[in-house]
Structures are given as C-alpha cells and as structure tokens.
PAFIVEX-302401 format. One record per residue (C-alpha): residue in one letter; x, y, z. Coordinates in steps of 0.1 Angstrom, whole numbers, plus 5000, padded with zeros to 4 digits. Example, Ala and Ser with C-alpha at 12.3 -4.5 7.8 and 13.67 -1.06 7.14 Angstrom:
// PAFIVEX-302401
(tikol a (5123 4955 5078)) (tikol s (5137 4989 5071)) 
***
This chain:
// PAFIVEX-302401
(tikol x (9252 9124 4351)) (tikol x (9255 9090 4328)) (tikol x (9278 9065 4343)) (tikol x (9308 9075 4317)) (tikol x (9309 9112 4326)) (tikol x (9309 9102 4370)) (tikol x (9343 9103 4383)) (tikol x (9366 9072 4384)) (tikol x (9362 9065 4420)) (tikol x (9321 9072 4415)) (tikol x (9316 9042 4387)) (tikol x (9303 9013 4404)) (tikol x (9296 8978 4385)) (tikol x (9271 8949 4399)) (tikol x (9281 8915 4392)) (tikol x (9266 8884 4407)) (tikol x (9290 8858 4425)) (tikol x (9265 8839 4449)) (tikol x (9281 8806 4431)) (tikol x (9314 8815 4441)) (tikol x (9311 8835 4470)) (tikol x (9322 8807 4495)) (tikol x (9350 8801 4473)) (tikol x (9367 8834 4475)) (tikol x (9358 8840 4511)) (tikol x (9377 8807 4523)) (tikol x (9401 8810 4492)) (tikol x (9432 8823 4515)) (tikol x (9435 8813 4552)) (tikol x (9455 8844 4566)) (tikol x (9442 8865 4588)) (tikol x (9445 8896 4566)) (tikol x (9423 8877 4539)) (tikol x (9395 8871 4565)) (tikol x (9391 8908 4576)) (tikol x (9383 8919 4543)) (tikol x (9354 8927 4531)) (tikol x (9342 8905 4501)) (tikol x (9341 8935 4474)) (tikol x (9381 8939 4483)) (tikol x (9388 8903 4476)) (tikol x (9372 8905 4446)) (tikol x (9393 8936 4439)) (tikol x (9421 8918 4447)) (tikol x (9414 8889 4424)) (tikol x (9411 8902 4394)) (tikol x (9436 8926 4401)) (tikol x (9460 8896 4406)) (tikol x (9448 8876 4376)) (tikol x (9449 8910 4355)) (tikol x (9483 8913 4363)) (tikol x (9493 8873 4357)) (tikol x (9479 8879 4322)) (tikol x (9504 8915 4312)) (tikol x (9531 8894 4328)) (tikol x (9521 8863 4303)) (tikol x (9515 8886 4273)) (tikol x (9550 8903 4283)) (tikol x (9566 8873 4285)) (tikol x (9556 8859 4252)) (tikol x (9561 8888 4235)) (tikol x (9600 8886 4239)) 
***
C-alpha cells in the first residue's frame, strides 16, 4: 500500500529537529507542556502557527 492510498491516521512523516529539540521541549513551562511527548508539541506547533497564518491571510483579505 503506497503512502497516499494508507489511511489518514496511518501516514507518518520523518523530519529531523535535533537542532531545535531543546527549544521546543523547554519552550512552555506549564506542567501540561512537560508531560507531552515531543511528537505532540510538535503537533501542537505547527498546528498553532498553521492557524496564526489563516487568521493573518483572513485578516488581510478583508
């Protein structure tokens, strides 16, 4: 099964952030933040900054 035809929740992506890995683990201090595995902050990031960016495109838009 090619990557394209697995299911949503199947398609899994590498990416390398040893260079910023320190970064995002001591990026928030709450306790929430620190339980998390790595992979979720990273979800969490982008999901954040994917969001800033409709809301700026949105904005500027009007």
């Amino acid at each position: 099964m090619t990557q394209d035809k697995k299911p949503r929740h199947l398609r899994r992506t590498q990416i390398d952030i040893s260079d910023v890995q320190s970064e995002i683990e001591t990026l928030r201090s709450d306790v929430t933040w620190r339980e998390l595995p790595l992979s979720m902050k990273c979800r969490i990031l982008i999901l954040e900054r994917l969001e800033q960016i409709r809301d700026e495109a949105t904005s500027q838009g009007k």
